[in-house]
DSSP file (Angstrom, degrees, kcal/mol; ACC not computed):
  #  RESIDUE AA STRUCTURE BP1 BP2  ACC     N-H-->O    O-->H-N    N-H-->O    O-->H-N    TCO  KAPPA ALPHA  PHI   PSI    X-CA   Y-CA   Z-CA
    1    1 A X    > >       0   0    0      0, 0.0     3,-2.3     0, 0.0     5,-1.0   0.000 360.0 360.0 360.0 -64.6    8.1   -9.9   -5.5
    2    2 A X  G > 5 +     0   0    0      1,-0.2     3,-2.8     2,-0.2     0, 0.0   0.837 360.0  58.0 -44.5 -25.2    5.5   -9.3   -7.9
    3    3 A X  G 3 5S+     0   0    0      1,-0.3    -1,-0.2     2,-0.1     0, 0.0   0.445  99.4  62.9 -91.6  15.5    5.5  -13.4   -8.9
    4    4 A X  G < 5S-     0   0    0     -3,-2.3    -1,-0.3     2,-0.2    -2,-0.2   0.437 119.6-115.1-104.4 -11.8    4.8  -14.1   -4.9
    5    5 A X  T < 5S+     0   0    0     -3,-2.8     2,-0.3     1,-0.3    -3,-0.2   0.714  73.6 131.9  91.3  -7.5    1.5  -12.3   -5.4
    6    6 A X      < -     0   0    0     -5,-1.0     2,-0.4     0, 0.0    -1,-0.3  -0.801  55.0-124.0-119.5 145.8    2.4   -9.5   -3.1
    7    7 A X        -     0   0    0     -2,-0.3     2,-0.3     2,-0.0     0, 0.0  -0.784  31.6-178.7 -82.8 144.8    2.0   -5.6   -3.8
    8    8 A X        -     0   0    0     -2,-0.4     2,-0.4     3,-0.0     8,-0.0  -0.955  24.1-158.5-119.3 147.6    4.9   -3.7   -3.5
    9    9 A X  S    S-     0   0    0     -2,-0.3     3,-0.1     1,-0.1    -2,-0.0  -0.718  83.3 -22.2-133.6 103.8    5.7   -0.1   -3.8
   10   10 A X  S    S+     0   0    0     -2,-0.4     2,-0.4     1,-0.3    -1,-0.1   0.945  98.7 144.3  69.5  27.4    9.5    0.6   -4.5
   11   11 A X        -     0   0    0      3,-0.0    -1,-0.3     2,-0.0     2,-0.1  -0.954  42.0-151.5 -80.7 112.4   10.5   -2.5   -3.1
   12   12 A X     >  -     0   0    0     -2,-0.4     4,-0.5     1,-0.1     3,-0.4  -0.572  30.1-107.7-104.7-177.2   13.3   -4.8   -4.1
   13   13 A X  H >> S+     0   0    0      1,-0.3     3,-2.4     2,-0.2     4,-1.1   0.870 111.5  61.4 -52.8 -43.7   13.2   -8.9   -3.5
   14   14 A X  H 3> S+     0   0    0      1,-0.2     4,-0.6     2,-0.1    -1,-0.3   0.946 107.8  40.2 -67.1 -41.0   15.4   -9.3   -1.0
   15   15 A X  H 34 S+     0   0    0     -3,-0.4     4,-0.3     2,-0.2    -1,-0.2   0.520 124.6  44.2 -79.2   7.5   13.3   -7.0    1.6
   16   16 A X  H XX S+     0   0    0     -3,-2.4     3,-1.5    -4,-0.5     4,-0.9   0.897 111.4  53.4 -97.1 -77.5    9.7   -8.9    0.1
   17   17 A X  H >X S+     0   0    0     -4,-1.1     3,-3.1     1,-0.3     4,-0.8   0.519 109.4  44.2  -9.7-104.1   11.2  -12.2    0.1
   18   18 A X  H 3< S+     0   0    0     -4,-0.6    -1,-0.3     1,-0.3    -2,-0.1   0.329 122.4  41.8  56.8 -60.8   12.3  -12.1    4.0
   19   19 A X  H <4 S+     0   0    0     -3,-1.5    -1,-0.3    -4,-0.3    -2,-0.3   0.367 103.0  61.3 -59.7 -42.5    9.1  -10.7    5.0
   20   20 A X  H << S+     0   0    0     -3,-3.1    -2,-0.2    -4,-0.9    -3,-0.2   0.789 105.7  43.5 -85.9 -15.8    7.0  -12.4    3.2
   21   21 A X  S  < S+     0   0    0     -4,-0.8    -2,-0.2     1,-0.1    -3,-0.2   0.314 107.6  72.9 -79.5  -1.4    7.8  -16.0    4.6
   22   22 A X              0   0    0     -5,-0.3    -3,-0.2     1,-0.2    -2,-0.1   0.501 360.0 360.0 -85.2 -10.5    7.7  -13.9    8.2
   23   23 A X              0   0    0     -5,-0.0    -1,-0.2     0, 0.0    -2,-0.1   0.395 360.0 360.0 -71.4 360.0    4.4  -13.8    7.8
């Protein structure tokens, strides 16, 4: 998650990941 650039808090990849190309 973190290597996309993106804060997270108490996130794991799959729910960043998913979400961040939904964007």
């Amino acid at each position: 998650a973190q290597a996309l650039g993106i804060k997270t808090v108490h996130v794991t990849d799959r729910d960043v990941v998913p979400a961040y190309f939904a964007q």
